[in-house]
C-alpha positions in Angstrom: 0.0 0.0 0.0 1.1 3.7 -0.7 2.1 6.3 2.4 -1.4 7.6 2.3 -3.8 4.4 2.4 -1.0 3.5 5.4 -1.8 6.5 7.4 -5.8 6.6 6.5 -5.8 2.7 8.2 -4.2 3.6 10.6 -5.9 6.7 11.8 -9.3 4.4 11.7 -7.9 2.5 13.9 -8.8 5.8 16.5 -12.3 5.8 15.4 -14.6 4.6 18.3 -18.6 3.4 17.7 -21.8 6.2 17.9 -18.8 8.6 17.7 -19.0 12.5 16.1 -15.7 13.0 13.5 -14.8 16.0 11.7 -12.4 14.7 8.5 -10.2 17.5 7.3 -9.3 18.1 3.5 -6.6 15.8 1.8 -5.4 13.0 3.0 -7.9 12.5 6.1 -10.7 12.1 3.8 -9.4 8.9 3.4 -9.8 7.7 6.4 -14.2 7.1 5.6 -13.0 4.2 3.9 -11.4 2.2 6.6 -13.7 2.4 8.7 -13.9 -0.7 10.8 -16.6 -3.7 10.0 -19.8 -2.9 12.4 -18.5 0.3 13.5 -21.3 3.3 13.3 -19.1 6.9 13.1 -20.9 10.0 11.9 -18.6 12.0 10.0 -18.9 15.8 9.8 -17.3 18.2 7.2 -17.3 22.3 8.1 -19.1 22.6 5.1 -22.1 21.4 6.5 -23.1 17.7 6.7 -23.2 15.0 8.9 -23.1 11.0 7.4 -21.0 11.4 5.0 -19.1 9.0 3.1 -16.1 7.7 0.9 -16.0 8.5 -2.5 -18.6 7.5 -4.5 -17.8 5.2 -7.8 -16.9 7.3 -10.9 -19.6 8.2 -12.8 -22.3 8.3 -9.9 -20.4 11.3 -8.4 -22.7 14.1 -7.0 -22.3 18.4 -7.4 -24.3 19.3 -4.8 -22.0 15.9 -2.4 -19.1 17.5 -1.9 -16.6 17.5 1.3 -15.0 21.2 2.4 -12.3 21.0 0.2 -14.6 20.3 -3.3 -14.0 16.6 -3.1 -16.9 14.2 -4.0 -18.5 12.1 -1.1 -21.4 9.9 -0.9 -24.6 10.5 1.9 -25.3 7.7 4.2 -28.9 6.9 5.1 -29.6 9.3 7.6 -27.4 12.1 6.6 -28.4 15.7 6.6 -27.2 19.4 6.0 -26.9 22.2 7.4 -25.6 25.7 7.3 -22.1 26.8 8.1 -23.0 29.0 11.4 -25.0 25.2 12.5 -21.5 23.5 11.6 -19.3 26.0 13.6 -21.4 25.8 16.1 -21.3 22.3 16.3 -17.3 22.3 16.3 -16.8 25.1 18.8 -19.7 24.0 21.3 -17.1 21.2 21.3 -19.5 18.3 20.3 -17.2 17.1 18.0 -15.6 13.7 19.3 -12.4 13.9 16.9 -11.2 15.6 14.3 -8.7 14.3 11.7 -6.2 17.1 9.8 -3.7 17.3 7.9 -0.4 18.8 9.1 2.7 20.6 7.6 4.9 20.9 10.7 4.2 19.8 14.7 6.3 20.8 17.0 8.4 19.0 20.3 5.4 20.2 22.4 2.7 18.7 20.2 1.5 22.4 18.3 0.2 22.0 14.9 0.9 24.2 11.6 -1.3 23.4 8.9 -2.5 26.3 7.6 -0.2 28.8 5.4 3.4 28.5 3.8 4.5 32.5 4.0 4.6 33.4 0.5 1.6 31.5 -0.8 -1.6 32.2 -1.9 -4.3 30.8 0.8 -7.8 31.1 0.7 -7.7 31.4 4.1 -7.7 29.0 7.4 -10.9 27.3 6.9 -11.9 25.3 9.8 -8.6 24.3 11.1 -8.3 26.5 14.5 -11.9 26.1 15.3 -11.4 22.2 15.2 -8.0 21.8 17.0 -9.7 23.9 19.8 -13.2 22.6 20.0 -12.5 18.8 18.8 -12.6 16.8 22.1 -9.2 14.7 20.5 -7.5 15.7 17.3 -5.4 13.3 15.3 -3.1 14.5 12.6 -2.5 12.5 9.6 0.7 13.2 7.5 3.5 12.5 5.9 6.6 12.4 8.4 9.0 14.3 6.1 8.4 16.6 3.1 11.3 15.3 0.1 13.9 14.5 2.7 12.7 18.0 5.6 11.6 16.8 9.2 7.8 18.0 9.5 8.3 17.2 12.9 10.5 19.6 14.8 11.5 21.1 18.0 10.1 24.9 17.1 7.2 25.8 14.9 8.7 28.0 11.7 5.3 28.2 10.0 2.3 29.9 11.7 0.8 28.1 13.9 -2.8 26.8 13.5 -3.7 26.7 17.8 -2.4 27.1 21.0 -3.4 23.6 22.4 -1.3 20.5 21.3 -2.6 18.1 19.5 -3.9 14.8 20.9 -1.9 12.1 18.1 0.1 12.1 14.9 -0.2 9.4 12.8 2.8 9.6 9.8 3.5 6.9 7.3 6.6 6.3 9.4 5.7 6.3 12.9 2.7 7.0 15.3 3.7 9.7 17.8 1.7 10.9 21.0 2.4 14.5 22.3 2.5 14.1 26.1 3.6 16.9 29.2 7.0 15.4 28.7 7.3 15.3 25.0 6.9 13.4 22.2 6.6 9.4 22.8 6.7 7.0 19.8 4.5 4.6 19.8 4.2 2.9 17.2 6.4 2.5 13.9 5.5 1.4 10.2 5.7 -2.3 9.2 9.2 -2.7 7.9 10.4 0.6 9.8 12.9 1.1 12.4 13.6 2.9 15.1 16.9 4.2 13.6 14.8 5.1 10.1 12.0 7.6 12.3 14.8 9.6 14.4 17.0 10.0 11.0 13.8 11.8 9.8 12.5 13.7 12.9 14.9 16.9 14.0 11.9 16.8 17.3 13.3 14.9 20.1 11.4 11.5 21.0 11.1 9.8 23.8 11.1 5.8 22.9 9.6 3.3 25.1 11.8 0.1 25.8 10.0 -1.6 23.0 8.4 0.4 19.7 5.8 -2.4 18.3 4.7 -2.4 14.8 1.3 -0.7 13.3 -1.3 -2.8 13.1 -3.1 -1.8 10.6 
């Protein structure tokens, strides 16, 4: 399997039943296929809908479906929408369970940048601070380095997206929890080692006496 079906399993691995969970543009959208056998999770998009899910086959693809960043989902039975000022409500009255987002840097104390590269156009922040502040846990799915750069790293140097830390990343090498003392690993990828993650990670990690394997 590619990096990105890697992460998306393993991030479902976090979902829990009759859960509420906010899937962020990119590669967390992936994650509403993986969803485990018997499981019921009710996926919300700040868009405005709630039951969404993966994408539909080509062909049968919906305009009026779509996930916040444009992408084509399908509607569950029971799915409904709503308006954006219902949605934000919904993520800042902090009934969301989890949120999944993407991440271009996190930093030795578990803070997130996902938001702007300085010098790039952006439409703006979206969601993104809303949900790392109102999300009750909030997993970040991404890849652990960016052609050869640590995108995990002692100091922010992009903006950052919230002043709390986030609860779990979830890279295509590793799975790293944010904790008072710093980051722990976890968890590596299958075929990974120890040796492989710190070559790639300028952060400091604090490693367990024994790093199991994903399962995935």
């Amino acid at each position: 399997m590619d990096a990105k079906e890697l992460i998306a399993r393993r991030v479902a691995r976090e979902l829990r039943d009759s859960t509420l969970v906010n899937l962020g543009i990119g590669l967390p959208t992936l994650v509403a296929h993986y969803v485990p056998e018997g499981m019921l999770v009710a996926f919300q998009s700040e868009n405005g809908i709630i039951g969404f899910g993966s994408r539909p086959p080509d062909g049968m693809e919906d305009p009026n479906l779509t996930d916040a960043g444009g992408g084509f989902i399908s509607a569950l039975p029971g799915a409904y929408a709503f308006d954006s000022a219902t949605s934000f409500a919904l993520i800042r009255g902090g009934h969301l369970d989890m949120t999944v987002l993407g991440g271009l840097q996190v930093d030795a104390r578990g803070h997130l940048a996902n938001w702007l590269v300085p010098g790039k156009m952006v439409a703006g922040m979206g969601g993104a601070m809303d949900l790392v502040a109102g999300a009750r846990r909030v997993v970040i799915a991404m890849q652990h380095a960016a052609k050869g750069t640590a995108k995990i790293v002692p100091e922010l140097t992009l903006p950052p997206t919230a002043a709390r830390p986030v609860s779990l990343v979830v890279t295509d090498l590793a799975v790293i929890e944010p904790t008072p003392e710093g980051l722990v690993l976890r968890e590596r990828a299958p075929g990974v080692s120890v040796e492989q993650i710190l070559a790639l990670t300028t952060a400091p990690l604090i490693l367990p006496d024994t790093v199991p394997e994903m399962t995935l």
